[in-house]
C-alpha positions in Angstrom: 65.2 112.8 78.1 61.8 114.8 79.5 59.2 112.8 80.6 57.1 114.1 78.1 59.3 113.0 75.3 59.4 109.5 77.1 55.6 109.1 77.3 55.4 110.2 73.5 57.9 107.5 72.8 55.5 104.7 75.0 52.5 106.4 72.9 51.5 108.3 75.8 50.9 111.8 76.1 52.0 114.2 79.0 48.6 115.2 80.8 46.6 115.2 77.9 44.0 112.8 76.5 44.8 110.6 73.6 42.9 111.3 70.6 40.7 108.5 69.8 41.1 106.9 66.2 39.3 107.4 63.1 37.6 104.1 63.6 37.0 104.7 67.2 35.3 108.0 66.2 33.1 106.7 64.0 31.7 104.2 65.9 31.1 106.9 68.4 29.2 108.3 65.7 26.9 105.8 64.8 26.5 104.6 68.4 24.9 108.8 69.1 23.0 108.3 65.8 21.3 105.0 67.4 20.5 106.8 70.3 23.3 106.2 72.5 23.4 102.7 72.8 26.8 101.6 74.7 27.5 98.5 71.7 26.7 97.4 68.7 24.8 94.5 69.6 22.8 97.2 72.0 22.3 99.5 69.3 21.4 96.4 66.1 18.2 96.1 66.5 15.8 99.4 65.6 12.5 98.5 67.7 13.1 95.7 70.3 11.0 92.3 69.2 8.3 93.6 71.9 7.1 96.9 70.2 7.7 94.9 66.8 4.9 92.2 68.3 2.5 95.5 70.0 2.7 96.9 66.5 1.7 93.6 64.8 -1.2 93.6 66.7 -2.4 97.1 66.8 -1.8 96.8 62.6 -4.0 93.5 62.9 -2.0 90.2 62.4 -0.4 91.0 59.0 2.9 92.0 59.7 3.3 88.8 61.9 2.2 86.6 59.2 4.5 88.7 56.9 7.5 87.5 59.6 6.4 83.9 59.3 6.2 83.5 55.7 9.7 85.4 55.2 11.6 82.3 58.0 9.3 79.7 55.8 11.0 80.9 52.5 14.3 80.6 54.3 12.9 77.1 54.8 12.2 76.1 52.0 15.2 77.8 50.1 17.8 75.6 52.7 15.4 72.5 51.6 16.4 73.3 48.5 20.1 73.4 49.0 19.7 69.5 50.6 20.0 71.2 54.2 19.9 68.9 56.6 17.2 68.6 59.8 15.8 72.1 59.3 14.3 72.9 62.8 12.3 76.3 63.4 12.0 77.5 67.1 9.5 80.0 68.2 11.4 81.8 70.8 8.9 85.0 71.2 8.3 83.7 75.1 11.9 83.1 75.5 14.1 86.1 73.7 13.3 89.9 73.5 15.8 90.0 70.4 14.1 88.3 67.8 10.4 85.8 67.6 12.0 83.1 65.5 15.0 80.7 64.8 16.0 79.1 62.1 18.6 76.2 62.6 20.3 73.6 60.0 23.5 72.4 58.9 25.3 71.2 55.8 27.7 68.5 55.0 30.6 70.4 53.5 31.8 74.4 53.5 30.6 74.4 50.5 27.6 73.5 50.6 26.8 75.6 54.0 27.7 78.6 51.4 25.4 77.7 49.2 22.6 77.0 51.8 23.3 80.8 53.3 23.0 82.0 49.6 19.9 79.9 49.1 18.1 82.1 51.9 19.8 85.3 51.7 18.2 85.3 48.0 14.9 83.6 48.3 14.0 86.2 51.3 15.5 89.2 49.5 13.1 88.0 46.5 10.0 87.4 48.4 10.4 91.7 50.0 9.4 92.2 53.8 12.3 91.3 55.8 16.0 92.9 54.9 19.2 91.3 56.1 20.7 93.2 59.5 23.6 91.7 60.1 25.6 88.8 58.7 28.3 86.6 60.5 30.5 84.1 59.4 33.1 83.7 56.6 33.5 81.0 53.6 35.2 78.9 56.7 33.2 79.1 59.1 31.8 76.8 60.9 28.5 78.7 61.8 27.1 81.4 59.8 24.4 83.6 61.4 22.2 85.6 59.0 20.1 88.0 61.2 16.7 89.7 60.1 15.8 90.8 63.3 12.8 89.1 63.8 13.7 85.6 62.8 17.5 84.8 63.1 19.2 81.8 60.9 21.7 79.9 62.3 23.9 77.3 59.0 26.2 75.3 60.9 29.0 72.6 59.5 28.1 69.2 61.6 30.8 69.5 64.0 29.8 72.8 64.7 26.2 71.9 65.4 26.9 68.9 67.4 28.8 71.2 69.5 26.9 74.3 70.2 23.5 72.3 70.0 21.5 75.4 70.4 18.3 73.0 70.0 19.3 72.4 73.8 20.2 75.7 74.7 16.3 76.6 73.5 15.1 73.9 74.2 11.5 74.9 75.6 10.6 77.3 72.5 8.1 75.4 70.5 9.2 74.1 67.4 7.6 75.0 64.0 6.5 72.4 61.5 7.0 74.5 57.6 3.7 74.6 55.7 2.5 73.4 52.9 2.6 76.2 50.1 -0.2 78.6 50.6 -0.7 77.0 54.3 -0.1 77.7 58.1 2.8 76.5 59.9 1.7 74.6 63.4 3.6 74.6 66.3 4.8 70.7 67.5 4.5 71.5 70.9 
């Protein structure tokens, strides 16, 4: 047998580059149409949370107050769903990929589905922010519903106990939610 034919065999080819999959292509593809970026996670975001805040206040301080009513529905919609201990963390000072968090957790799958659902719906209703990027499955125990400039983090319990991401942030401010047609304060 050649060693050519035994490289084919160990899906290697003689000298030559392997052709990269269709998969592999297209992500090449999308990672050239975002301007090169390296990963996805490099590449999500289409003005980093810095020009986002310049252009909020070159445009006066509507698009930010556009931002904090859309993480305030999402409030109110997982207060609706019974969520349980809703915290909002203003993480602008802390994070250069998004101004906001939004953290709770639910007491079944179930109902951490229908909490996710709750918010994906009442902030698709109110316009302004559109979903980026969703993570989690009906399993999970921590779904992640990103709108670039507020994140929301559903956990199971368990799963908040253990990644206690109030810790991990725990010097952003938190937000108290407003009373409808009010301003949310910051705690700290």
């Amino acid at each position: 047998m050649s060693k050519a034919t035994a490289a084919k065999r160990r899906g290697k080819t003689a000298g030559k580059k392997k052709a990269a999959t269709p998969p592999a292509r297209a992500a090449a593809r999308k990672a050239a149409a975002r301007g090169g970026a390296k990963s996805a996670a490099a590449g999500r975001a289409k003005r980093p949370a810095a020009a986002r805040r310049r252009a909020a206040t070159a445009g006066g301080a509507a698009a930010a107050r556009q931002v904090r009513e859309a993480l305030f529905r999402a409030w109110r919609a997982a207060e609706s769903k019974k969520a349980e201990d809703i915290v909002a963390l203003d993480v602008r000072g802390l994070a250069g990929f998004t101004d906001y968090f939004l953290i709770a957790h639910g007491g079944s799958a179930r109902q951490v589905e229908a909490i996710t659902d709750a918010i994906e719906e009442a902030v698709k209703r109110g316009g302004g922010a559109r979903l980026a990027h969703r993570e989690g499955g009906a399993e999970a125990e921590w779904r992640v519903l990103d709108y670039l400039d507020f994140v929301v983090h559903i956990f199971s319990a368990g799963g908040r106990r253990f990644y206690d991401l109030e810790r991990l942030w725990q010097k952003a401010p938190r937000l108290k939610p407003p009373a409808v047609g009010g301003r949310a304060k910051a705690d700290a």
